[in-house]
C-alpha positions in Angstrom: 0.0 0.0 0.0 1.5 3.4 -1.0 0.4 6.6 0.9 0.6 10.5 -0.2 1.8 12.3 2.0 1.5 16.3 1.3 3.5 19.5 3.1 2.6 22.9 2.4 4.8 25.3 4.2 3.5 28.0 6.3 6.5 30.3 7.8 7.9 33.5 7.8 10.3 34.5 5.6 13.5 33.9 7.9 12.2 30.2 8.0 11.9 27.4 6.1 10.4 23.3 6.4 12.8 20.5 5.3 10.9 17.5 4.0 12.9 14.3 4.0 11.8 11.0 3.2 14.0 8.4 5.6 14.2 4.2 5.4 13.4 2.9 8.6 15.3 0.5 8.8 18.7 1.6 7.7 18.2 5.4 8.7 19.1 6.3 4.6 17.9 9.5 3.6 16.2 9.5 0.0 14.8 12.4 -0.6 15.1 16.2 1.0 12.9 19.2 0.0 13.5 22.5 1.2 10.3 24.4 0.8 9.6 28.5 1.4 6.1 29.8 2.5 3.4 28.9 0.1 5.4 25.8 -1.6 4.4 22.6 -1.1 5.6 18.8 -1.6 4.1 15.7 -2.4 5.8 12.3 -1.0 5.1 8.5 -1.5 5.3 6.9 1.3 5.6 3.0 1.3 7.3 -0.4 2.8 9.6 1.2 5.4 9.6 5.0 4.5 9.1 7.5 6.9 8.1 11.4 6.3 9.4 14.1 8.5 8.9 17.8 8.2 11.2 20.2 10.1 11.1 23.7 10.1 14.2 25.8 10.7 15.7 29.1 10.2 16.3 29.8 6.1 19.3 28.8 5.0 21.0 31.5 1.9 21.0 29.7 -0.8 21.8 30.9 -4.3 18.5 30.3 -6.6 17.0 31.3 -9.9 14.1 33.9 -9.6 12.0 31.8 -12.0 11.1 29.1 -9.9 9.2 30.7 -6.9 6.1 28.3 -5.5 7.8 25.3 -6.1 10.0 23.2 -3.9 13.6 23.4 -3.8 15.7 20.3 -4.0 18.7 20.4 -0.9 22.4 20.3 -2.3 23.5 16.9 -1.8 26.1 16.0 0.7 25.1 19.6 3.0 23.4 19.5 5.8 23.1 22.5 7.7 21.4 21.1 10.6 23.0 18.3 12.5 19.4 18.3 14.9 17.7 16.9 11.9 19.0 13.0 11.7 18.4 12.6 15.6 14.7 14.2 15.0 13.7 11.4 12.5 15.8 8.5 14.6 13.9 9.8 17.7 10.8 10.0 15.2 11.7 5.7 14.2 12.2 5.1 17.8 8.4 6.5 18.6 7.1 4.4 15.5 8.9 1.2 16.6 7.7 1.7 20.4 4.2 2.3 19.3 4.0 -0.9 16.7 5.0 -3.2 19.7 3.2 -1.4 22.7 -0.2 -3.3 22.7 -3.0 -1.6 22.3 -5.3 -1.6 25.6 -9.4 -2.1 25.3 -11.4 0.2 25.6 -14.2 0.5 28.1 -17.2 2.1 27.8 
């Protein structure tokens, strides 16, 4: 089963949102979007993949005028935040805890 995930940034102009798309099991990153206010980003999510969306202060970049409103694909091999690999580990960690924690009845 494949699931869309969408993120539509909402910031102010000294932030942005980093959209990665992570394997679960091995931690990989394989895909990062960096998005302004008003761009968005659509992700498949399947098998082991997990979604996280960060926001942070803007980065300076260098980019054309031309493509305002849509997302901005991060240069590979920078990452400007070391807080962002622990946040989807920690992010795994939750997902793994709450797959095995059993799931109480409820009464009424």
């Amino acid at each position: 089963m494949t699931s869309v995930i969408k993120v539509a940034a909402h910031c102010s102009a000294e932030k942005e949102v980093v959209v990665k798309v992570f394997d679960a099991i091995s931690h990989e990153v394989k895909e990062e979007v960096v998005l302004q206010d008003g761009q968005t980003a659509e992700k498949h999510v399947y098998d082991n993949l997990i979604v996280t969306a960060t926001e942070r202060l803007r980065v300076e970049t260098n980019t054309d005028e031309g493509q305002e409103g849509e997302a901005q694909e991060a240069p590979e091999g920078e990452d400007s935040s070391e807080e962002e690999p622990s946040n989807a580990r920690t992010a795994m960690k939750q997902l793994h805890a709450a797959r095995e924690k059993p799931v109480e009845p409820q009464q009424k």
